[in-house]
C-alpha positions in Angstrom: -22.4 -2.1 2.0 -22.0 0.6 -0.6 -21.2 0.7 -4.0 -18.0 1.6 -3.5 -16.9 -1.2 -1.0 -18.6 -3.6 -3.1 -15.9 -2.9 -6.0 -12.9 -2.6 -3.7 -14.2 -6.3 -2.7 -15.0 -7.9 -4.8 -12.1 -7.3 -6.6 -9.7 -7.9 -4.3 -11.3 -11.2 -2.7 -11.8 -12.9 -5.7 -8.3 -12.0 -7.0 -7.0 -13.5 -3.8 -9.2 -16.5 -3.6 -8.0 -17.6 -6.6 -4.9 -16.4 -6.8 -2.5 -19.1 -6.2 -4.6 -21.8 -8.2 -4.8 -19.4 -11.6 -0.8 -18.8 -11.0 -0.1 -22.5 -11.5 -2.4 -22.9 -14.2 -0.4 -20.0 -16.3 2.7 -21.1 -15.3 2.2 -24.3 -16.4 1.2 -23.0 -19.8 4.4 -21.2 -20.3 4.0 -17.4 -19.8 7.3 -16.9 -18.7 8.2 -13.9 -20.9 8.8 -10.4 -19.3 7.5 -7.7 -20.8 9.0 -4.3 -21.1 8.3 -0.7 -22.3 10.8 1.9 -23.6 14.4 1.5 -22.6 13.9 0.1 -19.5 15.5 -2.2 -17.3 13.5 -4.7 -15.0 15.2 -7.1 -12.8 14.4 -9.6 -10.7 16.4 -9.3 -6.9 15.1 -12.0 -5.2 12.6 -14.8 -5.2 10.4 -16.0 -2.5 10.7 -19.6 -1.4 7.4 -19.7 0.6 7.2 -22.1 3.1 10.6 -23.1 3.8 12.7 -20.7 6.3 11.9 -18.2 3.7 9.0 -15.9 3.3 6.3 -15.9 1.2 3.4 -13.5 -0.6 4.9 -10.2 -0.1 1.5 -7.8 0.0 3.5 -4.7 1.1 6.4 -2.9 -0.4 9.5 -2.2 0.3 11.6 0.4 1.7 15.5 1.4 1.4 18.4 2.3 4.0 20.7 4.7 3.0 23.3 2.2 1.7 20.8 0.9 -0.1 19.8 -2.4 1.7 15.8 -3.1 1.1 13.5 -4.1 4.5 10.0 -5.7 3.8 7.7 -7.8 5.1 5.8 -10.8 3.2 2.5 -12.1 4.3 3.3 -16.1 4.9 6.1 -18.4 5.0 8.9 -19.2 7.9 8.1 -22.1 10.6 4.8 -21.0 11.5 3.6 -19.7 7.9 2.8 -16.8 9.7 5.2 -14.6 7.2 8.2 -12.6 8.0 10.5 -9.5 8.3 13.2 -9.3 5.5 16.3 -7.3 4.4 18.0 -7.7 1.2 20.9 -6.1 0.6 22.2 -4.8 -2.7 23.9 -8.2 -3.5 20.8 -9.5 -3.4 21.4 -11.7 -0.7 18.3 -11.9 1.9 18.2 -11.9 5.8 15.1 -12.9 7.6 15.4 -10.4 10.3 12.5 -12.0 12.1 10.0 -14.8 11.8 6.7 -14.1 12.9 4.8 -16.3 16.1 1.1 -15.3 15.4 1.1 -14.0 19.0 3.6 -11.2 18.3 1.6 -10.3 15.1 1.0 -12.2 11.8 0.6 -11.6 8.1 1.1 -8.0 7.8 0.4 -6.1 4.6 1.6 -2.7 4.7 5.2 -0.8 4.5 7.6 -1.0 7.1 8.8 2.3 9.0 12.2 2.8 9.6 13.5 5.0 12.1 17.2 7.0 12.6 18.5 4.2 14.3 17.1 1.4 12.0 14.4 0.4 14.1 11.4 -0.8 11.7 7.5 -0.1 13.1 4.8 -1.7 11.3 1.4 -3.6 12.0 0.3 -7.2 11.7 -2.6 -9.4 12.7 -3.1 -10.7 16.2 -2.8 -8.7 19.6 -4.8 -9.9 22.3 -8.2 -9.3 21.2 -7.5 -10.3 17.1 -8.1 -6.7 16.0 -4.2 -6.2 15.0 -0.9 -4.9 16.5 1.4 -1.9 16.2 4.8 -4.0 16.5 8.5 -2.7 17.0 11.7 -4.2 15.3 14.8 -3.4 17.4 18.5 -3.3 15.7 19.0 -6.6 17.8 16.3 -8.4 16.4 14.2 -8.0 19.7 10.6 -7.6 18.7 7.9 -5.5 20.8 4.1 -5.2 20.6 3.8 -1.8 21.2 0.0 -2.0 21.1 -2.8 -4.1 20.7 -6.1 -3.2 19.4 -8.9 -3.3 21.6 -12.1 -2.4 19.3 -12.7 0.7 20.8 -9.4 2.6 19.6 -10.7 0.9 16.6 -9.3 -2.1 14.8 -7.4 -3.8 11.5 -5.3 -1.4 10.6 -3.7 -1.7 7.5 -2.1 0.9 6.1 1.7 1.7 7.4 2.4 3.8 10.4 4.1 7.4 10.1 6.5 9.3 12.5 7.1 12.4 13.2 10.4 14.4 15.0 9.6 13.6 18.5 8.8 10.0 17.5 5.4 9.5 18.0 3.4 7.1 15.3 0.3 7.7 13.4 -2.0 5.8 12.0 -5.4 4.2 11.1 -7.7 1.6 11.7 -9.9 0.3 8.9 -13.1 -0.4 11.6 -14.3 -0.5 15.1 -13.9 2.5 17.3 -16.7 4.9 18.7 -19.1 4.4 15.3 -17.7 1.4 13.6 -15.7 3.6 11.0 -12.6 3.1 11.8 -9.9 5.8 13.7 -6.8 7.6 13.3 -4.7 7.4 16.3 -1.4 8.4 17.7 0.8 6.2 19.9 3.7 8.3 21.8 6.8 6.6 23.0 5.7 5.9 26.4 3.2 3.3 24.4 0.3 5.5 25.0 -2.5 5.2 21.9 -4.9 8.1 21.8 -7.6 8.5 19.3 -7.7 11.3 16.9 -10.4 10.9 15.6 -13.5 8.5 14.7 -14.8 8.1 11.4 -18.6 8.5 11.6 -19.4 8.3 8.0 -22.4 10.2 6.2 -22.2 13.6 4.2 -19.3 15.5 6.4 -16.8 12.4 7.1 -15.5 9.2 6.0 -15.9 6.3 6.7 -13.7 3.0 7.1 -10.1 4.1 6.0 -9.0 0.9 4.5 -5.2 0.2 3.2 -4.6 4.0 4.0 -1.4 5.5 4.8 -1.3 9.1 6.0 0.6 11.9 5.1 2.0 14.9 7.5 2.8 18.7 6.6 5.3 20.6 8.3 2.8 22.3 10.4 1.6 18.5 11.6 -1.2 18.4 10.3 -2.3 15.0 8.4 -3.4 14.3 5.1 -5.4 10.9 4.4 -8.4 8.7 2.4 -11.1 7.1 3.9 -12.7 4.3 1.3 -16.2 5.2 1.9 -18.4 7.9 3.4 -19.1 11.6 1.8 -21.6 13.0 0.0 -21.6 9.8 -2.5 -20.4 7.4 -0.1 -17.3 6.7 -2.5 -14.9 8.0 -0.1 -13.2 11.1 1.2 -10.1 13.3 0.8 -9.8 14.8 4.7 -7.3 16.9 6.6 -7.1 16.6 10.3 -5.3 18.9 12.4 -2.7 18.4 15.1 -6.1 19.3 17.6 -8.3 16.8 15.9 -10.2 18.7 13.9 -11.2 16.9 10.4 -12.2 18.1 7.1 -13.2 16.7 4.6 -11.4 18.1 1.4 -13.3 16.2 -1.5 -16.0 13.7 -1.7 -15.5 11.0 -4.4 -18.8 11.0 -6.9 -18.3 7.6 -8.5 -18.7 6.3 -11.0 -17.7 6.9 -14.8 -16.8 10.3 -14.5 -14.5 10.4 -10.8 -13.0 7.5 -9.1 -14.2 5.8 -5.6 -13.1 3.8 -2.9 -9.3 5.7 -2.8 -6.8 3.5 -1.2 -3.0 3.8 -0.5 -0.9 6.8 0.9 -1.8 10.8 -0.7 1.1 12.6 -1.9 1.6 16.4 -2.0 3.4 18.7 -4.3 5.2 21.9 -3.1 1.9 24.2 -4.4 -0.7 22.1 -2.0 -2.1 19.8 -4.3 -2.7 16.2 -3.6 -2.3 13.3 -5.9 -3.7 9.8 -5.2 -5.3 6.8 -7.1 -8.8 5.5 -6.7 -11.3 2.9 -8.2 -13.9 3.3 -11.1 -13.8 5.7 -13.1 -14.3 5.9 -17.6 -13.6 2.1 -17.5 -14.0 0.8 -14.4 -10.1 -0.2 -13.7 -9.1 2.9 -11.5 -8.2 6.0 -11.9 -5.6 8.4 -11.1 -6.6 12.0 -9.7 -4.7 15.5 -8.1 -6.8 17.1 -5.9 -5.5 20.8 -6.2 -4.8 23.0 -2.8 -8.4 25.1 -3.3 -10.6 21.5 -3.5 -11.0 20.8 -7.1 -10.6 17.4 -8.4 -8.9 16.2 -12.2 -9.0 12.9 -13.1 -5.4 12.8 -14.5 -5.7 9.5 -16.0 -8.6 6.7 -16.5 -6.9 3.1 -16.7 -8.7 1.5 -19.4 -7.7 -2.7 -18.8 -6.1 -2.9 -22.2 -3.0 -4.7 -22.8 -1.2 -1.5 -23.1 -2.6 -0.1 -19.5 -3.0 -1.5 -16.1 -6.1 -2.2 -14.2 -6.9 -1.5 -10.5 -4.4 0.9 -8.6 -4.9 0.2 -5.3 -1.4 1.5 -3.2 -1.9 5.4 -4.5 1.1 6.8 -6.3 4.6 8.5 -5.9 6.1 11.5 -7.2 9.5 12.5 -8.6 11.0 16.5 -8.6 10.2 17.0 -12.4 6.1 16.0 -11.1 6.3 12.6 -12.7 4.0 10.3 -10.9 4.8 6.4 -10.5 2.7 3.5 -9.1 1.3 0.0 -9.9 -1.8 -1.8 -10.9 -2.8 -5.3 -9.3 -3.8 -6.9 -12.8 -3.0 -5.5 -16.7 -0.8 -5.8 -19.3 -0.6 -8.4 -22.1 -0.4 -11.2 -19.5 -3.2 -9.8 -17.0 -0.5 -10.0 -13.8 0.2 -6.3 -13.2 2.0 -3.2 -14.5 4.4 -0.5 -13.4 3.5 2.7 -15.0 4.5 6.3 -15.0 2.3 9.1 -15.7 4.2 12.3 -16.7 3.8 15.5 -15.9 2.3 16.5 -19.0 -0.5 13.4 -18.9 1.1 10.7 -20.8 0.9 7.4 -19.5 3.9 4.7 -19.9 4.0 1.4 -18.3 7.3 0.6 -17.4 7.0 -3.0 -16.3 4.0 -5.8 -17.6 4.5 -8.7 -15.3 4.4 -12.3 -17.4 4.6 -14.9 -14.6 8.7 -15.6 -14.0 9.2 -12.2 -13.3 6.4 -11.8 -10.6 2.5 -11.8 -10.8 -0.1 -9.2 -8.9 1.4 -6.7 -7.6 -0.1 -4.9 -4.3 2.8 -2.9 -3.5 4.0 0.4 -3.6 6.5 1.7 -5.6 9.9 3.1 -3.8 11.8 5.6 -6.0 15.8 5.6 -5.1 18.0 9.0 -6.3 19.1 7.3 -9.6 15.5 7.3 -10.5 15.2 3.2 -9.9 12.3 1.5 -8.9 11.6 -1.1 -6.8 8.7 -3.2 -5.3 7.6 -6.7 -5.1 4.9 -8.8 -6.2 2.8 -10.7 -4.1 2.6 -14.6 -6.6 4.8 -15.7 -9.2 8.9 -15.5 -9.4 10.8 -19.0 -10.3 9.2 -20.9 -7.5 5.9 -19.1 -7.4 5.7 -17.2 -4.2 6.6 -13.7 -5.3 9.1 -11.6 -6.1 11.2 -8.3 -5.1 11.9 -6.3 -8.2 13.9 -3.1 -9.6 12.5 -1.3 -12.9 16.1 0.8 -14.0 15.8 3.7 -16.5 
C-alpha cells in the first residue's frame, strides 16, 4: 500500500471506527456551543433520527431543485438500517422518498444526480456480486438497479455519477477492472456499461480513483483524480477524452511541500485551470491546490489543524463567479468536529462554520452553493439526537 493510501486510511477508518463512541462522550460533556466566523449565519434544517423511519449518518451531500427543495441520501437508518433517500423542502419538513432493501443497494456515500425530470441517479452497495450498483430514482418513487458491478467493469464506486445531454452516466470505480485500479465507465440509457478506461497505475496513470467525482467540458471530454499512482504514487490529475484516451495532467509529489491522495470532484474556471483539495502537505491536514491549464501546480492553501483552520479536506472544493473557493474539512476548529471555510480569491482563508456537537459533527460532505450565495451540506454524527445533521451557512 503506498504512502499516500496509508494517510487517506488511516485517517478515515479510525475516524469512523470511533466515531459514534467519541460523539457521546463530548456530548455528554456539554459541547453544545456553535461556533461562527464573521457575519455569518449557520442554521440547523433538519436532524437525523437514525434508526427509527428516519435516516441516519448522512456521508454525501446534498443537492437542490429549483424551488429550492434539498435531495440526499444518508448512509443508515429506515426498517432495514440500510439508509435512505431524502427530500427536504424549504420548510424544513423531510420526505423519505425511498427506504433502502440491501438488495436494491445500501449505504451509499456520494451525491445524488438529478435529472430534467427529477429523476435522481446515484450508487450504493450491493448488486449481485457485492461490488456496488448504479441505481435509478423515478418521480413515482419506483427504484431501478440500472447496473451491477461485476469486478471486471471494476467495482465500489464511490464517487457520484455525471450526465451529459443525451443522458448517458459517467463514472468511477475505486477497484477491480482489467489491473485492479479501478475504471471510468459510461452507462447509456439502454443500461449498457462500457469501460473507458482501466487504471493501471505506475509512472503514466493512476491508480484506484477513490471518492472521485468527474467533471465534463463542453467538448466531452472528462476531468478527474485518481488517489494513487504517478510518478510519486500520490495520485494523479488526468484528462480522458470522449475516445478514451487518458492523460495524466499532474502527478502529486507528497509530502510537505504538495498534497497526495486527491479526493472529491475537480472544478474548472473559465481560463482552464483546475482547482481541487488533497491530503498532506506543510502540516499534514490537507491542502488546497489549482492546477493551471499549461500543467503547473500552486498549493493555494496548507490547512494547518489549528483551532482557527480545518483539518483533512476530503470532498474537493466549489467555486463562486468572483473565484472564491468553498469546501469542508472532516475534523478542525475549536471543538475538532469540522469546518466550513472559504478561500478567496486573493488567498485568505475564513472558516465560515466550526461544528461544536448540537449543530452537527464530521463533516464528509460537499458543499452546494445556492444563487444568494447560501450554503448547505450535512454532517455525518451529531445534531440534537446524535445522528447528523443537514445545514445552511447564510452570508
Amino acid at each position: 500500500m503506498s504512502s499516500t493510501s496509508q494517510w487517506r486510511n488511516s485517517k478515515l477508518r479510525s475516524r469512523v471506527a470511533s466515531a459514534a463512541l467519541s460523539f457521546l462522550v463530548a456530548f455528554a460533556a456539554g459541547l453544545t456551543s456553535t461556533q461562527t466566523a464573521q457575519a455569518q449565519t449557520f442554521t440547523v434544517l433538519y436532524n437525523f433520527r437514525g434508526p427509527q423511519s428516519d435516516g441516519g449518518n448522512p456521508w454525501a451531500g446534498v443537492i437542490q431543485d429549483e424551488a429550492g427543495n434539498l435531495y440526499g441520501t444518508t448512509t443508515t437508518g429506515g426498517p432495514g438500517g440500510y439508509g435512505v433517500i431524502f427530500e427536504l423542502d424549504t420548510a424544513g419538513a423531510e420526505t423519505v422518498l425511498h427506504y433502502f432493501t440491501g438488495s436494491d443497494g445500501a449505504s451509499p456515500v456520494s451525491n445524488l444526480l438529478r435529472d430534467s425530470s427529477g429523476t435522481l441517479y446515484g450508487t450504493a452497495l450491493g448488486g449481485a456480486s457485492g461490488y456496488r450498483v448504479v441505481f435509478q430514482l423515478g418521480t413515482t418513487g419506483t427504484m431501478t438497479v440500472l447496473h451491477s458491478f461485476t469486478g471486471d467493469d471494476g467495482c465500489y464506486p464511490q464517487g457520484a455519477v455525471i450526465m451529459n445531454a443525451k443522458g448517458i452516466l459517467y463514472g468511477t470505480a475505486s477497484g477491480c477492472g482489467a489491473y485492479g485500479g479501478g475504471t471510468v465507465w459510461k452507462l447509456n440509457q439502454s443500461g449498457k456499461l462500457t469501460v473507458m478506461h482501466n487504471f493501471a497505475g505506475g509512472g503514466q496513470d493512476g491508480w484506484s480513483p477513490n471518492y472521485a467525482t468527474l467533471l465534463m467540458d463542453k467538448h466531452g471530454n472528462i476531468y478527474g483524480f485518481a488517489s494513487e499512482g504517478g510518478a510519486s504514487d500520490a495520485g494523479v490529475v488526468y484528462k480522458l477524452t470522449s475516445s478514451g484516451q487518458l492523460t495524466v495532467l499532474y502527478s502529486f509529489a507528497g509530502g510537505s511541500t504538495d498534497g497526495c491522495g486527491p479526493l472529491g470532484a475537480p472544478v474548472m474556471d473559465g481560463k482552464g485551470n483546475l482547482y481541487g483539495t488533497a491530503g498532506c502537505g506543510a502540516y499534514d491536514f490537507g491542502v488546497v491546490w489549482k492546477l493551471s491549464d499549461t500543467g503547473a501546480e500552486t498549493v493555494l492553501h496548507n490547512f494547518t489543524g489549528e483551532p482557527w483552520d480545518g483539518e483533512y479536506p476530503y470532498v474537493g472544493v466549489i467555486r463562486d463567479k468572483a473565484g472564491n473557493l468553498y469546501g469542508t474539512t472532516e475534523l478542525g476548529g475549536p471543538s475538532d468536529y469540522g469546518t466550513v471555510w472559504e478561500l478567496s480569491k486573493s488567498g485568505t482563508q475564513s472558516v465560515l462554520q466550526s461544528f461544536a456537537g448540537f449543530s452537527g459533527a464530521w463533516v464528509y460532505s460537499s458543499v452546494l452553493r445556492d444563487a444568494s450565495g447560501g450554503l448547505y451540506g450535512t454532517a455525518s454524527y451529531g445534531g440534537t439526537i446524535g445522528y447528523g445533521t443537514v445545514w445552511r451557512v447564510t452570508p
